[in-house]
C-alpha positions in Angstrom: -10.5 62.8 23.3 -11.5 59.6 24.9 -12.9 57.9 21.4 -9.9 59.3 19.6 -7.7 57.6 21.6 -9.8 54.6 21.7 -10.0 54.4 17.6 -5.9 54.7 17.7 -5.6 51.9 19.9 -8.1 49.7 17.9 -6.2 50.9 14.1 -2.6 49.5 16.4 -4.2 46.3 17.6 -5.8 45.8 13.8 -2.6 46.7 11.8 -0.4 44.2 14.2 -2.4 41.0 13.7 -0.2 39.7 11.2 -1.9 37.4 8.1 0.1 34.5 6.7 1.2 35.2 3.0 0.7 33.0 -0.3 -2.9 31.4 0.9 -4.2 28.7 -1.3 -7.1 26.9 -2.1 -6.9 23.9 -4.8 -7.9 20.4 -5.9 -6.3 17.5 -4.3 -4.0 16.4 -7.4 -3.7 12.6 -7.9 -7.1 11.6 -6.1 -10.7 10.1 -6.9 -12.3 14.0 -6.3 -13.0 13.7 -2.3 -10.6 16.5 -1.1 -9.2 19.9 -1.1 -6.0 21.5 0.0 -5.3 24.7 1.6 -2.0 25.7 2.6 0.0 28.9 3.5 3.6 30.2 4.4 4.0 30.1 8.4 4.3 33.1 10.5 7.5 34.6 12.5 6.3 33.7 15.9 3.6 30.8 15.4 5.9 28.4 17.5 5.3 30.4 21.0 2.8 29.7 23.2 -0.4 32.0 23.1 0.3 34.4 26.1 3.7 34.9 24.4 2.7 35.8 21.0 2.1 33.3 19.2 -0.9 32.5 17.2 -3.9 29.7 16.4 -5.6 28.9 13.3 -8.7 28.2 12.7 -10.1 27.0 9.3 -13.6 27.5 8.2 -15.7 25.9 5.3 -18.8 27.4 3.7 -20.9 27.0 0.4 -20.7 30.3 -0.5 -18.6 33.5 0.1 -21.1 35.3 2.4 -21.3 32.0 3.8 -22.4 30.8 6.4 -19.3 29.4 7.8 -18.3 26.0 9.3 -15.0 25.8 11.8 -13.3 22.7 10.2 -10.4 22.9 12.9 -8.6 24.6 15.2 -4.8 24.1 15.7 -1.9 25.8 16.9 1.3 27.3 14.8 3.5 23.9 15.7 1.1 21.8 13.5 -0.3 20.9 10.3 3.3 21.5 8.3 4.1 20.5 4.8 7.0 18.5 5.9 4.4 15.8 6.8 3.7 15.1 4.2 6.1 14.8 1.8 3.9 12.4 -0.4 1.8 15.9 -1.6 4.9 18.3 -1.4 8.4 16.4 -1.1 11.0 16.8 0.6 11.7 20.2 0.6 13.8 22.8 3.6 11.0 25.2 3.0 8.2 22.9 4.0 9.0 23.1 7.5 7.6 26.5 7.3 4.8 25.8 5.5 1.4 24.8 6.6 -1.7 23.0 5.0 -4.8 21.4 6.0 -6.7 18.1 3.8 -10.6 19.1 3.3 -11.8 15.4 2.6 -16.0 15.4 2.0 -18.2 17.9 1.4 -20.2 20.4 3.1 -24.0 18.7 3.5 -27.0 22.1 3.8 -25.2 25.0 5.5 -24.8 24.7 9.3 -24.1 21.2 9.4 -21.1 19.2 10.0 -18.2 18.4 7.8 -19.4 15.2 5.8 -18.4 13.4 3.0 -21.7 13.5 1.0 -20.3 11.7 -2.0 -20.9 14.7 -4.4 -18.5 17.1 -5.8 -19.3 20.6 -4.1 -17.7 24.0 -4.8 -16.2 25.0 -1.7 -15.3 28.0 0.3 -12.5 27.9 2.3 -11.1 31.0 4.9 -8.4 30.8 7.7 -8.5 33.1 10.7 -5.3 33.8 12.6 -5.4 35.0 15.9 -3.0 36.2 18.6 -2.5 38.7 21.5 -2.8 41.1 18.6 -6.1 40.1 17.7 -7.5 38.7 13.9 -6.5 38.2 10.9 -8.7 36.7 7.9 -7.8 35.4 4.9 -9.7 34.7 2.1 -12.2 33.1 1.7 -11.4 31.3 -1.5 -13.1 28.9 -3.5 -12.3 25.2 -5.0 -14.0 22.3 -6.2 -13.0 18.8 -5.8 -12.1 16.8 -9.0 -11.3 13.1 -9.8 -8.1 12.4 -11.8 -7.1 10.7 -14.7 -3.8 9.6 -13.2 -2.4 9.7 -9.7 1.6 10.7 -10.0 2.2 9.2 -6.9 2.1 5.9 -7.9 3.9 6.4 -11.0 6.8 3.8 -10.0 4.6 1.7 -10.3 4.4 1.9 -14.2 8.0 2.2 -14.3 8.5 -1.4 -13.4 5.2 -2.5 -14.8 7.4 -1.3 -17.7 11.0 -2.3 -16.8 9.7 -5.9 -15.8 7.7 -6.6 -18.5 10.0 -5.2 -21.4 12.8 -7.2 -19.6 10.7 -10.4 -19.9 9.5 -10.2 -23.4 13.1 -9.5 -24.8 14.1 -12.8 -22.8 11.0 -14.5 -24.2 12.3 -13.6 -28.0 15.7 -14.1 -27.2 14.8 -17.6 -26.4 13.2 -17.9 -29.5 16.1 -16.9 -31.6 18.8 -19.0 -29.5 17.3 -22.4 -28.0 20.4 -22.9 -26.4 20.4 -20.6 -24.2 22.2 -21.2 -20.5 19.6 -22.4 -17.9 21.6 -22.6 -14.5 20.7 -26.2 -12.8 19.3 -25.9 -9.4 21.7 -28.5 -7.1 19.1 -29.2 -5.0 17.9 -31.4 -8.3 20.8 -32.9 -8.7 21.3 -33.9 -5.1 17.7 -35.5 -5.5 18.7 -37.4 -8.3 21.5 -38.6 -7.0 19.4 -39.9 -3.7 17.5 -41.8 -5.8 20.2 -43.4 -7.8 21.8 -43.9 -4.9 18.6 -45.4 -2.6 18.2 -47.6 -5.7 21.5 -49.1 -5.8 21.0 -50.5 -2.4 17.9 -52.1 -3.3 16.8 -49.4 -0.3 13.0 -47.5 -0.9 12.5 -43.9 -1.0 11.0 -41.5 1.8 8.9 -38.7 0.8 7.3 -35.8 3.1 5.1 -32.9 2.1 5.3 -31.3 5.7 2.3 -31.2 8.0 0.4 -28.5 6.2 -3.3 -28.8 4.0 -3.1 -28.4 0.3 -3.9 -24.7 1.3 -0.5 -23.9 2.0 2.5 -22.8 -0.9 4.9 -25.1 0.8 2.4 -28.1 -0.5 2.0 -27.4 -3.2 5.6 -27.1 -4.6 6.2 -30.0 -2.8 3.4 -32.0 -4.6 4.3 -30.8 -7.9 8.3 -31.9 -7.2 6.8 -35.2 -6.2 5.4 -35.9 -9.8 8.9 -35.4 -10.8 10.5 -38.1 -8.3 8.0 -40.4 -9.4 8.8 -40.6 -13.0 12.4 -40.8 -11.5 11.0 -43.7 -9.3 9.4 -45.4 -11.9 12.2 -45.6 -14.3 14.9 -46.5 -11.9 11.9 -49.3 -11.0 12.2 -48.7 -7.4 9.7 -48.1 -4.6 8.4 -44.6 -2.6 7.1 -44.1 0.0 4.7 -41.1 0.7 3.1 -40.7 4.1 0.2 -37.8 4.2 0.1 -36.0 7.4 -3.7 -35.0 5.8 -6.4 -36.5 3.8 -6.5 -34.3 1.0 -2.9 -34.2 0.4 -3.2 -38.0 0.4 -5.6 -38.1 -2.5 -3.7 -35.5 -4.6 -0.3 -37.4 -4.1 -1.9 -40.6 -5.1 -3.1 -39.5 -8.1 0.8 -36.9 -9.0 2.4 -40.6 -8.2 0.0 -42.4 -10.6 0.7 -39.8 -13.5 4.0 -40.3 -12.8 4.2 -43.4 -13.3 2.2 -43.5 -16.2 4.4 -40.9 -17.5 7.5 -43.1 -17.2 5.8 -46.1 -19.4 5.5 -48.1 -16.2 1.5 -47.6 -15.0 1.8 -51.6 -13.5 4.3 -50.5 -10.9 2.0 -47.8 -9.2 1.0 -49.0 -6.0 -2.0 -47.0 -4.3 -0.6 -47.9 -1.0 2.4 -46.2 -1.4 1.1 -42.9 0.1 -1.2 -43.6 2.9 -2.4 -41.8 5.7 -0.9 -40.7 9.1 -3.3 -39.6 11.8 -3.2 -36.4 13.1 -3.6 -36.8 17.0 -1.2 -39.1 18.9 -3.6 -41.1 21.4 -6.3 -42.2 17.9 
C-alpha cells in the first residue's frame, strides 16, 4: 500500500514539471560559423522566485545524444529573453516571452569546458527545467555551426553603398552632358578675396595662420592646400604674405605650396623663402 502510494505521488510530481514548448536548435544566421542558437517559448510562472514556483534553466552541450553532457549555464525564468536582442529576432510583443541562449565555440573532447576550438562541430544541445515540481528535459537536439555567404544585418549597408554611389555617378554624367551646371560659391572664398584685394589696396601685407597643429592633423592640411590658392592670389595682385609656422614641418610644406603658387601665377621672382618662417614653440627659448 505504501509503494502504491509512493509511485502516485512520483507519476503527480512527474506529470506537473511543466516543459517549455517550441524548442529549437539552429545555426546562427548571418555569422562567420562560431555559434548556435537555442531558444524556446517561456513558461506561465518562470518570473516567481524558486520557493514560489517558479523555475531555472539549465542548458547543457554534448557531442553526441547519449552524450556526455556539459552545463553551459544556469539562469533563472527573468533572463535570457528574445527581446534582447532584437538584432537576431526584432522587435516583436511576443519576444518578451521568449527565451534563447548564443552557443559561441565548440565543444573540445567530452568533459571539458566550453571552448571555441576553431572548428565546426555538430552539436548537441538539451535544456532542463526545474521547479518545486521537479524536471523537465527537452531535447536534446542537434545543430552544426555554419559560415554565411551574407550577413542580413548589415544589409543597410548595401543600400547606401547603392543609393550613394548611383546618386554620384548620375551627377558625374549629368556633368558631362551640361558643363554649366550651377556650383554654389562658398562666401567664405569670396570674403578671402576680397581681404586680399582689399589688404592690397592699402599697400598693407597679408597674415596667414595654419593653427598650432603638425601636418598630422585635418585642420592642416585644408589649411595648406587653401594657402596655395591665396598665393596665386598673392602673386597676381603682386603683394606680400606672411606665413608664420607654429611647426617645422608645416614650415617646409608651406614654403614649398607658396613657391608653386607663385610659380603658378607667372611671377616665380616674387617668392620670397622668408615669407613663412618659424615660431618657436616654448615661450622662455
Amino acid at each position: 500500500m505504501i509503494r502504491a502510494v509512493a509511485i502516485v505521488l512520483l507519476a503527480a510530481t512527474a506529470a506537473a514539471a511543466q516543459a517549455p514548448a517550441d524548442f529549437k536548435v539552429y545555426d546562427k544566421p548571418g555569422d562567420a560559423g562560431g555559434a548556435i542558437i537555442a531558444e524556446w517559448k517561456g513558461l506561465p510562472d518562470e518570473g516567481k522566485p524558486m520557493a514560489e514556483g517558479g523555475v531555472e534553466y539549465v542548458v547543457s552541450v554534448g557531442l553526441s545524444k547519449d552524450g556526455p553532457w556539459t552545463e553551459l549555464e544556469r539562469f533563472p525564468g527573468t533572463l535570457h529573453r528574445k527581446n534582447e536582442a532584437p538584432d537576431l529576432f526584432g522587435f516583436s510583443k511576443s519576444n518578451d516571452a521568449e527565451h534563447f541562449i548564443e552557443l559561441e565555440g565548440l565543444l573540445p573532447p567530452p568533459g571539458g569546458p566550453w571552448l571555441g576550438t576553431g572548428k565546426s562541430l555538430p552539436t548537441w544541445v538539451k535544456l532542463e527545467v526545474k521547479s518545486p515540481a521537479g524536471v523537465a528535459t527537452v531535447g536534446p537536439l542537434m545543430a552544426e555551426a555554419a559560415p554565411d555567404w551574407w550577413s542580413w544585418n548589415k544589409s543597410n549597408v548595401l543600400l547606401f553603398i547603392l543609393f550613394f554611389g548611383g546618386a554620384t555617378f548620375w551627377l558625374i554624367s549629368k556633368a558631362r552632358r551640361d558643363p554649366n551646371i550651377f556650383v554654389r560659391r562658398i562666401p567664405g572664398l569670396d570674403a578671402m578675396e576680397e581681404a586680399i584685394g582689399r589688404a592690397t589696396e592699402m599697400g598693407r601685407p597679408i597674415l596667414y595662420l595654419n593653427g598650432l597643429n603638425g601636418m598630422d592633423s585635418i585642420s592642416t592640411i585644408a589649411s595648406v592646400s587653401i594657402l596655395g590658392q591665396v598665393s596665386k592670389r598673392v602673386a597676381s595682385y603682386d603683394s606680400q604674405i606672411m606665413v608664420p609656422c607654429y611647426d617645422a614641418v608645416v614650415l617646409s610644406v608651406c614654403q614649398e605650396v607658396m613657391r608653386e603658387g607663385y610659380t603658378a601665377a607667372g611671377r616665380p621672382d616674387k617668392y620670397r623663402e622668408q615669407d613663412a618662417w618659424f615660431i618657436t614653440q616654448e615661450q622662455f627659448s
